[in-house]
C-alpha positions as CSV (number, residue, x, y, z in Angstrom):
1,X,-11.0,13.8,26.9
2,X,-12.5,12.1,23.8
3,X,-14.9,12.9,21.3
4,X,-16.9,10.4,19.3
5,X,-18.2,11.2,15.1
6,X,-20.9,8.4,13.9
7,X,-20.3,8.4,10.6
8,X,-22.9,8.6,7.8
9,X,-21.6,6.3,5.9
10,X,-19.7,3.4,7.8
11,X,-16.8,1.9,6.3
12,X,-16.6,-2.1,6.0
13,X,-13.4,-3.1,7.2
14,X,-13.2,-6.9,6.4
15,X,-16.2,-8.5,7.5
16,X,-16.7,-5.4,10.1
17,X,-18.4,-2.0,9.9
18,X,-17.2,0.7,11.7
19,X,-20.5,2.8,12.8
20,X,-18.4,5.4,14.4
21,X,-14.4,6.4,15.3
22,X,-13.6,7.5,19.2
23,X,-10.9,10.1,19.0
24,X,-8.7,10.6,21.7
25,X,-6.4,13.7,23.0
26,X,-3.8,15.1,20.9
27,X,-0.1,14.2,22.7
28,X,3.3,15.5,22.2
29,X,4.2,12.4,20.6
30,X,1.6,12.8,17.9
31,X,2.6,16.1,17.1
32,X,6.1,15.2,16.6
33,X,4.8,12.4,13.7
34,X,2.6,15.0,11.9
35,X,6.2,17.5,12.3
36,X,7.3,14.7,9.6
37,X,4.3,14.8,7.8
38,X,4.0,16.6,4.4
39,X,1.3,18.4,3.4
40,X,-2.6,20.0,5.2
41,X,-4.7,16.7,3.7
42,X,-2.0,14.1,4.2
43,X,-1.7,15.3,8.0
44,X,-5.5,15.4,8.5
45,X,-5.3,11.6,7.2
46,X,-2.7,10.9,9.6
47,X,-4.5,12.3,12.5
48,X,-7.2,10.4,12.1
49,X,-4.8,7.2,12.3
50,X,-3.5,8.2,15.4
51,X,-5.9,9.6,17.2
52,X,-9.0,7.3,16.7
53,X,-10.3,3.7,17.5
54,X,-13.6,1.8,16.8
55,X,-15.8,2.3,20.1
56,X,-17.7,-1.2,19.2
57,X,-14.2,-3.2,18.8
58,X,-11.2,-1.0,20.7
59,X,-8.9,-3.6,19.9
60,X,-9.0,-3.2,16.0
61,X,-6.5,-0.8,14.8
62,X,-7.5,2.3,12.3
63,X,-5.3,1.9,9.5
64,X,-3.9,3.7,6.5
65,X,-6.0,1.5,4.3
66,X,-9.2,1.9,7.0
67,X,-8.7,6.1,7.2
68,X,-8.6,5.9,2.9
69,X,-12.2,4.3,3.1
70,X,-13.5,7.3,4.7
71,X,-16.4,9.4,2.8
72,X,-15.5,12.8,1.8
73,X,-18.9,14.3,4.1
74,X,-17.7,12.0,7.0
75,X,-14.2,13.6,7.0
76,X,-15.1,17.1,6.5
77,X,-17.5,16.0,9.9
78,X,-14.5,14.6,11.5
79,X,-12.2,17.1,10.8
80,X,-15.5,20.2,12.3
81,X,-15.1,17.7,15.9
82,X,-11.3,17.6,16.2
83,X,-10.9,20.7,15.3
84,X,-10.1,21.8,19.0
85,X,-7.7,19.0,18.9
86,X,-6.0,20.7,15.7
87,X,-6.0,24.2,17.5
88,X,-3.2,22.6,19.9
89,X,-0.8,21.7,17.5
90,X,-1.3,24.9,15.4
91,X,-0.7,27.0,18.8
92,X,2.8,25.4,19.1
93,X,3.9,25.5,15.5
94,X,3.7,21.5,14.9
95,X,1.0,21.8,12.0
96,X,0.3,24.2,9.6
């Protein structure tokens, strides 16, 4: 299961533009990074770095510097979609 989030406002990564980020399923693995992960917005952040890619280019990598570039009505969209993804982790006690 993935869900898809077209941004409003793309983010130029380089000489690319990422229109929209692909998110993919929560794993156990993921959930035992954001255990080590301090902090509600910091693990947000590093959710979206795991869990998405670019649809257009699946090869590129979403990166610390690439999540940072996201607009502040984009990620309160993007946090609304993965919100089910979220609701997994908080079930079994890996986020809070």
């Amino acid at each position: 299961m993935s869900k898809t989030v077209t941004l409003e406002y793309p983010i130029t990564v380089g000489e690319d533009t990422v229109k929209s980020l692909e998110f993919r399923m929560m794993t156990a693995g993921d959930l035992r990074v954001l255990d080590n992960v301090k902090g509600d917005a910091a693990q947000m952040l590093k959710l979206i770095e795991l869990l998405a890619s670019n649809p257009d280019d699946p090869k590129m990598s979403i990166t610390p510097k690439t999540v940072d570039k996201i607009a502040a009505p984009d990620l309160r969209t993007i946090s609304k979609e993965v919100a089910d993804f979220l609701s997994v982790g908080r079930e079994i006690g890996a986020i809070e």
